[in-house]
N, C-alpha and C positions, 0 to 999 in steps of 0.2 A: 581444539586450541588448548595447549598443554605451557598454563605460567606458574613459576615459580610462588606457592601459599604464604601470605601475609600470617605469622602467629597472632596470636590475640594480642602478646602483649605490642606489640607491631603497631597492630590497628588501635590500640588503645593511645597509643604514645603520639601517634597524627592526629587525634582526637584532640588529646591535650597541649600540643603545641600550639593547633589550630584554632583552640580556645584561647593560650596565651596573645595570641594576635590580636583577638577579639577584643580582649581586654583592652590592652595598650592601643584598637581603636579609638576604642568608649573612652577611654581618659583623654585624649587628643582631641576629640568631637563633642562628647557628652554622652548622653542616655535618655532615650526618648523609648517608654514604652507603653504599646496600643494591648486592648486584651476583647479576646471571640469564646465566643460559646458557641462549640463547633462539633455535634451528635454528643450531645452531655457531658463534654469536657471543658476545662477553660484551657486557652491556648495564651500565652503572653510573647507579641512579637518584641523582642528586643534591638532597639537599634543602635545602631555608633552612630550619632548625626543625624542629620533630616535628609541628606540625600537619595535616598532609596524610600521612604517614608509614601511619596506622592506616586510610586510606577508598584507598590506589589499590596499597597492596604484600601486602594477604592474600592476593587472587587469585592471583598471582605467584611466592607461597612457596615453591610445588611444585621451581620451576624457582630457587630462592636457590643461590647458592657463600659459599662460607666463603673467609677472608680479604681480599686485596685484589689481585686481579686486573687484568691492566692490560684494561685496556675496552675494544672495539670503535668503539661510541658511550656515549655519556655526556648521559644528558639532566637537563636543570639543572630543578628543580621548585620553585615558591613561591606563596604565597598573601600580598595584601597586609593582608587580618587580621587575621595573627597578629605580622606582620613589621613591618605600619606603612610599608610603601615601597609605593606607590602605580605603577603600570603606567602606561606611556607612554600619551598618546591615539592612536588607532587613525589610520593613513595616509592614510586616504580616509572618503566617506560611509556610512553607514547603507544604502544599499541596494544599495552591493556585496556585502553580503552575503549569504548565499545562504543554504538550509535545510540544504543538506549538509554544507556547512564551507567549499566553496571561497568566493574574496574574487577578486572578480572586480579586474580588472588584475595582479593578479600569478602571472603565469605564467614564470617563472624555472624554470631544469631545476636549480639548484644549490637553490637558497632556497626552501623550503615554508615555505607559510603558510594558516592553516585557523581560522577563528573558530565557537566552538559558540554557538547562542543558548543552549540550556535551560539546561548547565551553566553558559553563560557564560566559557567558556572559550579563550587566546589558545594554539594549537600551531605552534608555529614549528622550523625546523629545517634547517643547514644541511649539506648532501650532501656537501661539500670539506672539510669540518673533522670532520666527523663528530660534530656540537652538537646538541640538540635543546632544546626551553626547554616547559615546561608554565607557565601561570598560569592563577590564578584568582581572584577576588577573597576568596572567604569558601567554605571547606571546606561549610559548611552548606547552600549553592546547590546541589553535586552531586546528582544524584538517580541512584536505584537503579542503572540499568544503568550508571554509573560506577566503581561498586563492582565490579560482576560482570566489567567488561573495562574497566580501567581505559587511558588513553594509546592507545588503540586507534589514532589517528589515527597518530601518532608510528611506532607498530610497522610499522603500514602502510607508510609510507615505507620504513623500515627496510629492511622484507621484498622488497618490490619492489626495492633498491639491490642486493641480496644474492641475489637468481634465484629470489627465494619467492614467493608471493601471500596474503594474508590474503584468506579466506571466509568468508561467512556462511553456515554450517554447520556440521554436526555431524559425529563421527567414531567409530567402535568397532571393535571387531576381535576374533580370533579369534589361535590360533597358524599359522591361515593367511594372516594380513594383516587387513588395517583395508578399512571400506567409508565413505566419506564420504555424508554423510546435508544433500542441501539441498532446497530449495524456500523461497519466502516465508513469511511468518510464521503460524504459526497452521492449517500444515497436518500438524504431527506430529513437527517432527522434535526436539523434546524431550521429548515422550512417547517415542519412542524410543531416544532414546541414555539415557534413565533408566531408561527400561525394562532394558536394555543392562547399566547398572552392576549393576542388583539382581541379574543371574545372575551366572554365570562370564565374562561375557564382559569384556574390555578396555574401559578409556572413556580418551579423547585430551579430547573436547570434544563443547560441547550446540549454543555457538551462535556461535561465531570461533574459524576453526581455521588454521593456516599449513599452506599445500600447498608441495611443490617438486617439481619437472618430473626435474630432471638430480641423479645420473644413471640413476631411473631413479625413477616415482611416488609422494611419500609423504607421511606428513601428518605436523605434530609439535604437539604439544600445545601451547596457551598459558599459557589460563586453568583453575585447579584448580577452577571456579563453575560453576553452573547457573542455568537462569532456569525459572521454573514460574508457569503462571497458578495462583490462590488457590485458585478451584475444585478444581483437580487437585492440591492437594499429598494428599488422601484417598486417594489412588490411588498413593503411594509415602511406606510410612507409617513406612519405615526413615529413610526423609531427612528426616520433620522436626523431628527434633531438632537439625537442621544448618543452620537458617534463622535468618538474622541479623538481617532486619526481621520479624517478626510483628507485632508492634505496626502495621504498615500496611498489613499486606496488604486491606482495603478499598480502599485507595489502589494498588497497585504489584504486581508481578508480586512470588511469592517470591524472594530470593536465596540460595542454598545453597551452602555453603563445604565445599571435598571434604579440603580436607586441613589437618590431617594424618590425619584419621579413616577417609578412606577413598585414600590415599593409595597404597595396595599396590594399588590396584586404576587407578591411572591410568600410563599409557604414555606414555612423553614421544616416541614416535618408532616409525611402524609404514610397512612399504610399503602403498602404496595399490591395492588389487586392483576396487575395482568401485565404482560412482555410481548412489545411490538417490533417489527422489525419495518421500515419504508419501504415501499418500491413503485416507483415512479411508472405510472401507467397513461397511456393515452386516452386518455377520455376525461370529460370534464368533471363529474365526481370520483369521491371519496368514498373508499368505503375498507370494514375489516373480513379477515377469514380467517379459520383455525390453519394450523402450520404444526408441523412436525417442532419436537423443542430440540432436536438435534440442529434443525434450523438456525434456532433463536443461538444454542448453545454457541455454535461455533462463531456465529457471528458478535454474540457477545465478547468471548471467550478470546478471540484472535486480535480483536480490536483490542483491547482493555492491555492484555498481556504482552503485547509486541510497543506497548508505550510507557511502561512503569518499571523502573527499575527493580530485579530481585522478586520477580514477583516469580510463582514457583508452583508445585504441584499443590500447594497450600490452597494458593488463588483460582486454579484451574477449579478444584474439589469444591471450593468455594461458589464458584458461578454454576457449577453444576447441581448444587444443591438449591441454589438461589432458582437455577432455570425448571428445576425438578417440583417445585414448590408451587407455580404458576402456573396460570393458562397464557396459551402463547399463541402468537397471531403478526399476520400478513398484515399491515395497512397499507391498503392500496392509495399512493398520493395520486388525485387528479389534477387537472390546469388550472382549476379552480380552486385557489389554497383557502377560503372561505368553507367552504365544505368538511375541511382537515378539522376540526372542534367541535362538527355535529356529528365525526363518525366516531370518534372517541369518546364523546358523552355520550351516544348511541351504545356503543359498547358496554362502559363504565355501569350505566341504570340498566341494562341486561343481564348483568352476569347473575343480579340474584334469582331473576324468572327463568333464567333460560341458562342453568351450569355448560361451559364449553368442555369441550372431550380432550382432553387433556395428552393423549397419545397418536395424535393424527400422525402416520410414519408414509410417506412417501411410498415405499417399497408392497406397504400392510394390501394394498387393494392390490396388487397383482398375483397371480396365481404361482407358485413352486415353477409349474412348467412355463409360465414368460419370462421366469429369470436367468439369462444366459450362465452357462458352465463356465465359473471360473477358477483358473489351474492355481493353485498357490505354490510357490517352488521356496525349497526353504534347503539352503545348502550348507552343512554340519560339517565340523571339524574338530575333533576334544572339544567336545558338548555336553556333555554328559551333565551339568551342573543348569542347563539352559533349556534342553530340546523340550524336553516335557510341557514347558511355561510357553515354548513356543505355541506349540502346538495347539493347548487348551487354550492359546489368548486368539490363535484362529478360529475356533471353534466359537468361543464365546463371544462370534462376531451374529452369530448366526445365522449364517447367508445361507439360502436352502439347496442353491445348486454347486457343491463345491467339490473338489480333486485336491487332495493334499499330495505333494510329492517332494518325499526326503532327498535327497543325495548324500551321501555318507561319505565326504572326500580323504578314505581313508584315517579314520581316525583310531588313537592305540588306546584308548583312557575307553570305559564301560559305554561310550555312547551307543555303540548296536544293541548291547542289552538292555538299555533304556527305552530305543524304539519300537525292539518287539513287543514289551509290553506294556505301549500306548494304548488308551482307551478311544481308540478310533480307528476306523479304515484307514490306510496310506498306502501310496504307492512306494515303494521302498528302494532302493537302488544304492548299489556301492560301487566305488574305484579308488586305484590306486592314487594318494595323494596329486593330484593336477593344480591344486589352487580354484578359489571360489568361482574364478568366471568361467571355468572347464567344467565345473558340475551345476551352475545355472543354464551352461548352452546343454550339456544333458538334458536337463528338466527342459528344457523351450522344446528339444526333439520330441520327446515323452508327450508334452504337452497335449493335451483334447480339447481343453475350452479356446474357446473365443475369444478370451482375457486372460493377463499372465500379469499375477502378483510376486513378488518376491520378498521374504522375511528371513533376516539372517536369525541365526539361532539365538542370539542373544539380544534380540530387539523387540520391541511390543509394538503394534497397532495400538490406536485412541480406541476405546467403543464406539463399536458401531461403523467404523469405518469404514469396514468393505461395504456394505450396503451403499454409503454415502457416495465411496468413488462409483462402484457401478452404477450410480441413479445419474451421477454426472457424465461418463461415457455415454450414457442412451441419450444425453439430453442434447450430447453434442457428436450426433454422429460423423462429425468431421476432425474428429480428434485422432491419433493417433496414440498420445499418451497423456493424460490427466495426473499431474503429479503435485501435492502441496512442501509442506517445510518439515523438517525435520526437528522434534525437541531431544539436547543434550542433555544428558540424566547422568548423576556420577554418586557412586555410592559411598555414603557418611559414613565411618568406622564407627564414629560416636553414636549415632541413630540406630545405625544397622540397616538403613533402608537408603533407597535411592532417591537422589534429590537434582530439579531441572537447575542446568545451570546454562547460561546464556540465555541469548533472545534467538528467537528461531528464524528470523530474518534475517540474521547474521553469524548462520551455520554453513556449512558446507553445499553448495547449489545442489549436487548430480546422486544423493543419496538415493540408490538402487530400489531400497524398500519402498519409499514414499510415495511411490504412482502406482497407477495402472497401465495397462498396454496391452491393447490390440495383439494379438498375436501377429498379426499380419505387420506391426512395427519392425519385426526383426526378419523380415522377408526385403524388407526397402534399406535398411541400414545392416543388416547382417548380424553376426550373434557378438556376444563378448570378446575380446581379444585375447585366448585361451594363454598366451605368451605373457600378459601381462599379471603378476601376482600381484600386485599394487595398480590401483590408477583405471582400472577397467570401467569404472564407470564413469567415469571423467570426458576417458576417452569415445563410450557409444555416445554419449550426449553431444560430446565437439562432432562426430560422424553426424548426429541428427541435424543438429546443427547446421551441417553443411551439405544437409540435402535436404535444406527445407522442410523438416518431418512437420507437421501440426503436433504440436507440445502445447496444452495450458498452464498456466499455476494458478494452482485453490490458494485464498486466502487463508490458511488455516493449517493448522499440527497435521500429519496425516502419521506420521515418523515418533516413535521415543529408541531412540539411540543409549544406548544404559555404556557406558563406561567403566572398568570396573578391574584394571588393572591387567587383565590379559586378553587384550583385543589385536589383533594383528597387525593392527597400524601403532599401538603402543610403542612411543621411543623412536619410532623409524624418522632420520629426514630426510630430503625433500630427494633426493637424488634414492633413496631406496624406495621411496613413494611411486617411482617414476613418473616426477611431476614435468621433469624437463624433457623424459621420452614422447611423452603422451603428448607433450606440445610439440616436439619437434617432429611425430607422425602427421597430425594435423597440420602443421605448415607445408612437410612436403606434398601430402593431396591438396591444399590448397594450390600451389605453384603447379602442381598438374595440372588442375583444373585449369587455372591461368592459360598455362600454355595450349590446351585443348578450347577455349575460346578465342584462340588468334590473340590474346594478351590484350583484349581489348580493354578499357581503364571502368573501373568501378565506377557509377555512377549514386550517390547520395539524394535518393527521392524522399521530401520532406512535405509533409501535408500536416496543417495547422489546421484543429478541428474545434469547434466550440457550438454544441448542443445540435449538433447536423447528423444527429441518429441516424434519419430518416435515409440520409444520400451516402456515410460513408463507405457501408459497403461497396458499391457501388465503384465509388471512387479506386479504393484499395485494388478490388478486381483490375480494374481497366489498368493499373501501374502491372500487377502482377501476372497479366495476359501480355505483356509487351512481347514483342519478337526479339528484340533487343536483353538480354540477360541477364548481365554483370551490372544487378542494382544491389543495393540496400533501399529498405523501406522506412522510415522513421515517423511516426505518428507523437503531433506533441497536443496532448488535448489541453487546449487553453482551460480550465478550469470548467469545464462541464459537468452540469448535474441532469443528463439524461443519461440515457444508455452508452454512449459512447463508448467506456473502455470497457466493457461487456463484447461490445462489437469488434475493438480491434484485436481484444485478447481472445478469440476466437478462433482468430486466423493463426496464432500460437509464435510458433520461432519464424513465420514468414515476415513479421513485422518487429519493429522496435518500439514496445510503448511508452512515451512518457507524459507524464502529469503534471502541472504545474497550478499556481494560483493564476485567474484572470488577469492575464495581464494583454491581454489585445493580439493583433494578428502579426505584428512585426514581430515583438518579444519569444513569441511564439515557433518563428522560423528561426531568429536570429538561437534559439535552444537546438534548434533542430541543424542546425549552421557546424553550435559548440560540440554535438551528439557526431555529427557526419566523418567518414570514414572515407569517401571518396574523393578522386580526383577532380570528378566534377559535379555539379549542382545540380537537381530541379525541384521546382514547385511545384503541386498541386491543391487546387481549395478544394476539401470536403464536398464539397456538394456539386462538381464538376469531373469531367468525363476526360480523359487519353484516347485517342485512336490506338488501335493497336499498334503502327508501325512509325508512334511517332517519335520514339525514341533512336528505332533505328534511322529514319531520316535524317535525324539530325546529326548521328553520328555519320553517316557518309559526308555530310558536308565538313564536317572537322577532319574528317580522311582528304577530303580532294584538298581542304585550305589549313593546313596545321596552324596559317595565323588568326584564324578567327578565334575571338574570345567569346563570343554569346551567339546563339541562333534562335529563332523563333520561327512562326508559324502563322496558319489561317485558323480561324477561330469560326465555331458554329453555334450561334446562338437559339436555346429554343426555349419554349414555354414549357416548365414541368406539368404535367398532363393535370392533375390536382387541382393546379391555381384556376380560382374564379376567375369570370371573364371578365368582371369589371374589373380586377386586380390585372388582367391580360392588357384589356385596352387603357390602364394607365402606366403599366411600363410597353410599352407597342417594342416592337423590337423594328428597329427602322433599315437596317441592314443585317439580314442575316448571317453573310460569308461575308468575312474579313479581315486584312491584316491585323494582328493582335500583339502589342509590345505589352504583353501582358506578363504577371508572374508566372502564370500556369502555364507558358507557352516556353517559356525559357529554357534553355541547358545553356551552361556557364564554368569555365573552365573554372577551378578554386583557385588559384592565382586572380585570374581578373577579377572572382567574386570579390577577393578580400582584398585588395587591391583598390577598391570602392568604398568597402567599409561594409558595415554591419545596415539592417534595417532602422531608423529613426522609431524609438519604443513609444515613443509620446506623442505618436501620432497612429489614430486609432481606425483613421480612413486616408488614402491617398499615400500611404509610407513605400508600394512598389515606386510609387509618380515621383516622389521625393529622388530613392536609391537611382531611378533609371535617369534621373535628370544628373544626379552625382556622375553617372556611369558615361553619359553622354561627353560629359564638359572634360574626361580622361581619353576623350577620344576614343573606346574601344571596339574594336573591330567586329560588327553584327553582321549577320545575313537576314533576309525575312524568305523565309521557303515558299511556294506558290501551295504547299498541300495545306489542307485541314487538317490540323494536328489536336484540336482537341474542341471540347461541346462543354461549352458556358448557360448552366440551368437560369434560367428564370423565372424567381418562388418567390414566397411570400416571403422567407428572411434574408434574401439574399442581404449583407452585411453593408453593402454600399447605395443598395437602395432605401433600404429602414432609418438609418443612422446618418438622416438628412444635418442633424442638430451636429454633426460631426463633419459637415462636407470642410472647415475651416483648416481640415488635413490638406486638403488638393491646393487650397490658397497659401497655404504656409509652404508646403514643396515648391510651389511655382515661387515664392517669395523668396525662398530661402535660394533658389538656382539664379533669378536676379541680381540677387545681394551675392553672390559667389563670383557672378560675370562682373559686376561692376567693380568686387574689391580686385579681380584681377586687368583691370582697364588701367 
């Protein structure tokens, strides 16, 4: 993404404007200022008014001073509101802006600058004066996690100016030190530092913690808050008296305010002895294990940097030194979250008797000969300035079974004398100029391993990272290509060195280098599209795409893309990209394909999943065994913290995965509703079965009746093999085969679905009984089919058996279809 560079004095003159604002709030409102002692600094919030006063300084309290201390920094805070002074318009367009906060062209080292969409938020801040400026337009825009870690951007800065780093992490401790707790979201690590508070142990932080290196490891508290999904506040039943939003928790994660109430129990400053990452395990305890730190790395490293504005090869260098410093380790979470604080105090008073091995690598215990040959294709064109760094940044991966192979596509500048002499074996080959996807399908011909990398000459691999994608290929032998993000790198005239810019999450999807592949990938989707000098990888991905390939994505960098003024996409647009070719091939095989299926209509299968690990395989199967074809699959996991999206993101581009906060099972389809692509509808619950042919059934009856709006089915109830018997003989199944006006049985034309309306979200049981009594009262034309179309488990969570305290869903559908009939009498 190539935008027009803001000068300094640019960014300075938005700076100062937007301080003039400030000003002329403060005199309209007043001046109200709080002041933190925040990793050895004073911080003084300055406000225009009291209105934002009570949503960004409770978190904070912990760390308040008395009087009036001269500040370190001092950040100006206002909302126009309450104050009536209106904010400058923004310096540039609308789509500089990013999803993380940065604002593309301004890259100044003095001047930060960060826009939020959600909150809608302007974070400005200069480095040389030591200023920082919050705005907002209306206090009431904030949403939750602003409350919980309020200026987070701002601090950031801060910390970074100061030798700190702000994490996305957790922190606890013992009187032996503190263990920092990360991984991405939603794999434990606020079950555990809650866990953490409830005993004797120490709590710093759940989910932003400030780490510092010099002079010697440590973490300091920020925020006195916690975040909790709704689910789980049952499972820490001392905290919730301490939740400030309840009234939305349908909507929002809990937010939990620790002090003053629990105030004796938070640690403003602990040395850092050891880096854990969660992983939620079946069985009833807790316990830890050493772990490779390439582990901890990425998982720290990917979290932290895909959510802080401007954070850069600085920060990366940073956590890698922070992860290089520690002993690092697995904590296995059990069902038993009481256990979670004797396996970390177990750990904590070990480390001095029993030092952990520091270097555990995943790869280290297998032999040279188990590690499959993999082909690395690396395709040059006027290189000459690049090949060599390529080359040696392969090598210094040190993977022990590997095949380098150049292709020379014709280049006039010294690049063949540079190859010859390289300090390593390569397969060598040259041709007349073709373009890069004519001399990667060479190299795929060539090819001997197993596995097919690819590195353009002017791009680097992370360390370590061939090792890492090949440990993930073995892990998932049903993969076809394991591929992560790509980091933008652009080189500083002024530095002389190259610097990240963007967030990697919001780079270019289909970057070639970033994966691994099967070789056997390009037997099912075929090679590059030799014709296209632009766009060719766009286009094998839309092919994968559209034959179902299994494709994963790693959470994590796998890509540094270096920019640097003579890249071949340089200057081109969109029409020399062949951005409109490459879509308009793709459409035409899709309308093939159409008409080679008899034109039958896309069907939208939506399956709402929430902690049903154990059945959704299962489930996904039985959709994607249909007889029946033209589906889409859509997975929305309600807000689960088991395995779930480990499970569906397995199945790779056969599924659609999405994520949400707990918001219940209507909410849930009703996303999967917004996501859908097809003409018409179905449902499936997680932990329930399809016949193979019940798709197509249903579709001959829409053939013989083009008026029917909805069909259903027979329904076969059974006992999942697991469940106790006494758990058997209290749900008895009292009809096994039976007519079922059930969700899971339906296919629904999207006209009559919406035509009905959406799911009722607030209602957490009984919302199909609601929508089907809606459906009824429009009259719309059903069938019930005499076959068994689909097997209804009966387990221990089934959501309509457990969730008795909720049956007032089924009373309020039937009430609300009363009160429907009688206003229309």
């Amino acid at each position: 993404m190539h935008k027009p560079q803001k000068s300094e004095i640019e960014q300075q003159i938005f700076f100062r404007k937007s301080y003039d604002k400030f000003l002329q709030a403060k005199d309209a409102a007043g001046e109200i200022n709080f002041y933190y002692r925040i990793a050895n600094t004073t911080i003084c919030l300055k406000f225009a008014g009291n209105e934002l006063v009570p949503f960004l300084t409770p978190a904070l309290e912990h760390l308040r001073l008395t009087g009036e201390p001269l500040p370190d920094l001092t950040i100006c805070i206002w909302d126009s509101d309450s104050t009536h002074v209106e904010m400058i318009p923004p310096p540039c367009t609308k789509d500089c802006f990013t999803d993380r906060g940065d604002i593309w062209g301004f890259n100044s080292r003095r001047m930060k600058a960060a826009f939020h969409w959600i909150e809608c938020s302007v974070n400005l801040m200069d480095l040389e004066k030591n200023t920082g400026f919050f705005w907002v337009q209306s206090a009431r825009t904030l949403p939750y996690w602003v409350l919980a870690s309020p200026l987070r951007t701002l601090i950031h800065w801060w910390m970074e100016k100061n030798g700190c780093q702000l994490l996305h992490a957790a922190a606890v401790g013992t009187e032996n030190g503190a263990v920092l707790i990360t991984g991405k979201g939603g794999v434990g690590k606020s079950t555990a530092a809650l866990s953490c508070l409830q005993s004797d142990l120490f709590y710093l932080a759940d989910d932003y913690v400030i780490a510092r290196l010099e002079p010697a490891p440590a973490v300091v508290s920020l925020y006195s808050t916690a975040k909790l999904n709704a689910d789980h506040v049952a499972n820490f039943p001392d905290l919730s008296g301490l939740i400030n939003n309840t009234e939305k928790l349908n909507q929002e994660k809990a937010v939990i305010f620790l002090h003053p109430e629990l105030s004796r129990k938070i640690v403003l400053e602990m040395p850092l002895r050891a880096i854990v990452t969660p992983q939620i395990v079946d069985r009833p305890d807790s316990l830890t294990k050493s772990v490779s730190r390439w582990d901890i790395q990425r998982a720290m490293s990917f979290t932290t940097m895909s959510q802080l504005p401007y954070v850069g090869r600085h920060t990366h260098d940073y956590i890698s030194r922070l992860a290089s410093s520690l002993p690092h380790y697995i904590l296995e979470v059990g069902k038993d979250f009481s256990g979670i604080p004797a396996a970390i105090s177990g750990l904590l008073s070990s480390m001095d008797t029993a030092p952990p091995v520091n270097d555990i690598e995943p790869w280290s215990s297998r032999g040279i000969e188990e590690r499959p040959l993999v082909s690395v294709i690396i395709p040059v064109f006027n290189g000459e300035h690049f090949i060599r760094e390529a080359v040696e940044n392969v090598l210094s991966q040190k993977y022990p079974a590997l095949e380098i192979i150049i292709i020379n596509d014709g280049s006039t500048d010294g690049t063949e004398e540079v190859i010859r002499q390289l300090p390593a074996d390569v397969r060598y080959f040259t041709q007349q100029n073709s373009g890069p996807a004519a001399a990667r399908n060479k190299g795929i011909r060539d090819a001997s391993g197993e596995f097919i990398t690819f590195l353009d000459a002017d791009d680097l691999w992370p360390e370590n990272n061939l090792n890492i994608m090949v440990d993930e290929m073995l892990k998932n032998p049903g993969m076809d290509v394991i591929r992560g993000y790509a980091q933008l790198m652009e080189f500083n005239k002024t530095s002389g060195c190259y610097e990240y810019i963007g967030n990697p999450l919001e780079s270019f999807p289909h970057y070639i280098g970033a994966a691994i592949y099967r070789k056997s990938a390009f037997e099912k989707v075929g090679l590059f599209d030799s014709m296209l000098r632009f766009g060719e990888d766009a286009d094998w991905y839309l092919r994968a795409g559209e034959l179902n390939l299994n494709i994963k994505r790693l959470e994590e960098t796998s890509l540094f893309v270096r920019r640097h003024g003579g890249n071949m996409t340089e200057g081109r647009n969109m029409l020399e990209l062949n951005v409109m070719k490459v879509f308009k091939k793709s459409l035409e095989r899709r309308r093939k394909q159409e008409q080679a299926s008899t034109l039958k209509p896309l069907v939208s299968v939506i399956i709402p999943v929430f902690n049903t690990e154990k059945y959704l395989g299962e489930a996904i199967q039985s959709v994607l065994s249909q007889s029946y074809k033209p589906l889409e699959l859509i997975i929305v996991d309600d807000g689960s913290t088991d395995n779930t999206a480990k499970i569906a993101e397995s199945f790779g581009s056969l599924v659609r995965y999405h994520y949400q906060e707990n918001a219940g099972p209507g909410a849930a389809r009703n996303q999967g509703i917004k996501m859908a692509k097809g003409d018409f509808f179905a449902f499936l619950d997680a932990d329930d079965l399809w016949m193979e042919d019940k798709m197509k059934l249903q579709w001959t009856a829409f053939e013989e009746d083009p008026r029917l709006d909805m069909a259903f089915g027979h329904i076969q109830q059974f006992h999942t093999p697991e469940l106790p018997q006494a758990q058997k003989d209290r749900t008895r199944i009292p009809v096994e085969i039976m007519p079922g006006h059930h969700a899971g049985l339906m296919l629904i034309k999207k006209e009559a679905f919406l035509r009905t309306g959406l799911f009722k979200e607030e209602l957490r049981v009984g919302e199909f009984i609601d929508w089907y009594a809606r459906a009824a009262e429009l009259n719309l034309k059903s069938i019930m089919l005499p076959d068994v179309l689909m097997k209804r488990r009966i387990h221990t969570t089934n959501l309509g058996i457990n969730q008795r305290d909720q049956r007032s869903g089924y009373v309020h559908a039937l009430k609300a279809a009363l009160d429907r009939r009688r206003a229309g009498e």
